[in-house]
C-alpha positions in Angstrom: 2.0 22.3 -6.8 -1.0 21.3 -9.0 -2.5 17.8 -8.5 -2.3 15.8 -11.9 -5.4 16.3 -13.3 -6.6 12.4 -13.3 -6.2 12.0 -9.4 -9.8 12.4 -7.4 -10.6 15.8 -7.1 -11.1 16.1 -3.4 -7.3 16.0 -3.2 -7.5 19.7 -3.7 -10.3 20.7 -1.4 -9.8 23.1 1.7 -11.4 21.0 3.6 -8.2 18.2 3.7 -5.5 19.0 5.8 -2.0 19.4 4.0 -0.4 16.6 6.1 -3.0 14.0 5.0 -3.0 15.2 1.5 0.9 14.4 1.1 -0.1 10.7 2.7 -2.9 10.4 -0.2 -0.8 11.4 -2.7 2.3 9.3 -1.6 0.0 6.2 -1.7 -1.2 6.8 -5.0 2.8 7.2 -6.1 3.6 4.4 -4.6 1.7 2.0 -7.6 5.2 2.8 -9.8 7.3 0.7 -7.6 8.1 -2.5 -9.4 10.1 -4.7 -6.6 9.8 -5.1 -3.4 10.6 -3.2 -0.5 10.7 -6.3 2.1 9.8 -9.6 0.5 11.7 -11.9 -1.6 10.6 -11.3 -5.3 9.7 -15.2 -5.0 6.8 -14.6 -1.5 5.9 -11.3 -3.6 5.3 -13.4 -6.7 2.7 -15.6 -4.5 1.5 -12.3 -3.0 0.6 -10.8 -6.7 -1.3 -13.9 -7.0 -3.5 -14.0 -4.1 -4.9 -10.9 -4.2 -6.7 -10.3 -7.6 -8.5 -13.6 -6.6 -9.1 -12.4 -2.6 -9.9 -8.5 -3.3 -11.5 -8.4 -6.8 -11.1 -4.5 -7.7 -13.0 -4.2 -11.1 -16.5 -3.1 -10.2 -15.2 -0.2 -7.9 -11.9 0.7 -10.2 -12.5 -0.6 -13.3 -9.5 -0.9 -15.5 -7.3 0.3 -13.0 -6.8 -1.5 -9.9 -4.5 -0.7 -7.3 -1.0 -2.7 -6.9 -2.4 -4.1 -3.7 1.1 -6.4 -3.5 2.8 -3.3 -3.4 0.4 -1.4 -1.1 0.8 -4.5 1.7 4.4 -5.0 1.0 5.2 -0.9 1.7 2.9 -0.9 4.9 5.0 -4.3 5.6 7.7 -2.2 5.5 6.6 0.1 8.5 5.4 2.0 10.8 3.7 -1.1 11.8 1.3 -0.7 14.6 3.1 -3.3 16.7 0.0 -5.7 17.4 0.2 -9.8 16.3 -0.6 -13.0 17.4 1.2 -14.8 19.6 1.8 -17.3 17.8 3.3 -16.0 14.5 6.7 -14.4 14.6 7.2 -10.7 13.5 5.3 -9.4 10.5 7.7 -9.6 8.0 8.8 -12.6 9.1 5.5 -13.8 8.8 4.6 -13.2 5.7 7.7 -14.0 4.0 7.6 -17.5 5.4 3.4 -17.7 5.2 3.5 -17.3 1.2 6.3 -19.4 1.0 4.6 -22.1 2.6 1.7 -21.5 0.2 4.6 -21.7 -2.6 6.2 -25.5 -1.0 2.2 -26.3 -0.7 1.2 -26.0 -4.5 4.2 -27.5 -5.5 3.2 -30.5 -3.4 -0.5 -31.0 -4.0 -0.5 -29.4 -7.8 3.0 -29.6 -9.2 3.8 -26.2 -10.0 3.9 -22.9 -8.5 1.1 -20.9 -6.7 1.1 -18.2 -8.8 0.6 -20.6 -12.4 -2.8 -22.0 -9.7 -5.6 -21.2 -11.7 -8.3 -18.3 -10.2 -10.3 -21.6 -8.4 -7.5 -23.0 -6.7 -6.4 -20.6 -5.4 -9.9 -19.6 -4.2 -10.2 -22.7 -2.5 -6.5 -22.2 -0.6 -8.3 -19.4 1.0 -10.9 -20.7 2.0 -9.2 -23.8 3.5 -6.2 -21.0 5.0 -9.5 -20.2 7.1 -10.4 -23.4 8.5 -6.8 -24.6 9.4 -6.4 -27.2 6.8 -3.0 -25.9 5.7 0.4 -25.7 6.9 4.1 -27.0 6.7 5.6 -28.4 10.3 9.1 -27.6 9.2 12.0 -24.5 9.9 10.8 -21.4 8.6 7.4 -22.3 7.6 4.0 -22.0 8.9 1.9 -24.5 10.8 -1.8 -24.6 9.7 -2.4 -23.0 13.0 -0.5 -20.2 12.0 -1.3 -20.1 8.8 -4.9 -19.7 9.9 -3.9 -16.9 12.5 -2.0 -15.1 9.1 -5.0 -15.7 6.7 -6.7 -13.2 9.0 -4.1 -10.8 8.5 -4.1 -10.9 5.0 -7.8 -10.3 4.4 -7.3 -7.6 6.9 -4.0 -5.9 5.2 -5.5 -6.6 2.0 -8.8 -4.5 3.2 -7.2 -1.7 4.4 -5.3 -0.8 2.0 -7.3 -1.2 -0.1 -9.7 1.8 1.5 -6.7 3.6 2.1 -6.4 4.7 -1.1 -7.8 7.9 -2.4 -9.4 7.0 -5.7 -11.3 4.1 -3.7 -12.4 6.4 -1.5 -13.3 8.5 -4.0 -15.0 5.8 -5.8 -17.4 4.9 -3.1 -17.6 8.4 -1.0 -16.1 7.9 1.6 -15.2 11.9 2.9 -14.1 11.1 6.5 -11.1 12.8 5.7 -12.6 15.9 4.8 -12.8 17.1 8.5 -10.7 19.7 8.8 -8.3 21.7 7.2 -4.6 23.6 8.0 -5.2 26.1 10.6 -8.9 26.1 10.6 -11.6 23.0 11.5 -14.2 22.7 9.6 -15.9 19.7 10.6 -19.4 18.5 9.3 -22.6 19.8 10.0 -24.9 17.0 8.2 -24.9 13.9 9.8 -27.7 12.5 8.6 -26.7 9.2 7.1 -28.2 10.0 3.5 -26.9 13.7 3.3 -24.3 14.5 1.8 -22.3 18.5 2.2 -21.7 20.5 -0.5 -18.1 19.9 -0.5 -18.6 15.9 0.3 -17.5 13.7 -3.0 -20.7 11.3 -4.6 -20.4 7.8 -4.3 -18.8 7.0 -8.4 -19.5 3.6 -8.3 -23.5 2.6 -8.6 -23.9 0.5 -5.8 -21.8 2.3 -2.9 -24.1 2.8 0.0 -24.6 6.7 2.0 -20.8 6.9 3.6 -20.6 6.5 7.7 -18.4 9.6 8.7 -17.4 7.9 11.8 -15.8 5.6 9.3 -11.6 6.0 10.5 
């Protein structure tokens, strides 16, 4: 079946196997989901604010970002790859009750929700998440110990899901999928870090640096 004619053209090149093309093409479908699969609409809502402010999409996608809440909250749903810290619960568990105690938190020290915080406040969370200044000692919230420990994981989520995605990888030519193939390998033959193969995407966005092919 033809590839709609706005997703990135290396979709449709040889050189992808069909397994991984199916992945690619899932994650790009998966932007039309509107709730949830595993958070409350309410930790989602906290979610959908954090990220535009922690993973600013614009210069690579333009006009067209990603639903990064909805890219976390799918992986969130699973296959996970069952490594955490000790000292958070299970995933989901986690970050259900991490934004939540970002949630009880703004309501405390601003007033209001976290998603009406403005772009600096919420900036500033971060950056505090980071240095342990944050946290709720009750049932089913976060210490700032663990809310520390989680603030890793969310710029780590965040980040790969963000690369996941086809058009970002298009965007800054990244071809480390392009390896292969269905029944045949055809791996690279120009390693050189500033060459690119004929069948290799170019970087779209002006200030994306010569891919790594060892990149996973």
């Amino acid at each position: 079946m033809p590839l709609p004619s706005d997703y990135p053209e290396f979709l449709a090149s040889d050189h992808l196997s069909g397994r991984t093309r199916d992945i690619l093409v899932t994650r790009l479908e998966d932007d039309r989901l509107q709730a949830p699969r595993v958070l409350s609409p309410k930790a989602f809502a906290v979610l959908e604010a954090i990220l535009p402010v922690l993973l600013p999409q614009e210069d690579i996608l333009g006009n067209s970002p990603l639903n990064l809440a909805v890219r976390i909250d799918t992986a969130l749903a699973g296959p996970r790859d069952g490594w955490r810290f000790a000292e958070l619960p299970p995933d989901v568990t986690a970050w259900e009750q991490a934004l939540l105690t970002l949630d009880d938190l703004a309501q405390a020290q601003h007033s209001m929700p976290f998603p009406a915080l403005n772009a600096s406040e919420i900036g500033q969370t971060l950056d505090e998440l980071a240095e342990g200044r944050h946290g709720i000692n009750a049932a089913n919230r976060l210490t700032p110990e663990q809310m520390q420990k989680w603030s890793f994981d969310l710029r780590a989520d965040a980040i790969e899901c963000f690369l996941a995605d086809a058009r970002v990888q298009d965007a800054l030519g990244i071809s480390a999928n392009l390896n292969g193939g269905d029944g045949v390998f055809q791996g690279f033959q120009t390693v050189d870090a500033n060459e690119r193969e004929s069948f290799e995407p170019s970087p779209k966005f002006p200030s994306a640096k010569p891919r790594d092919k060892t990149f996973p």
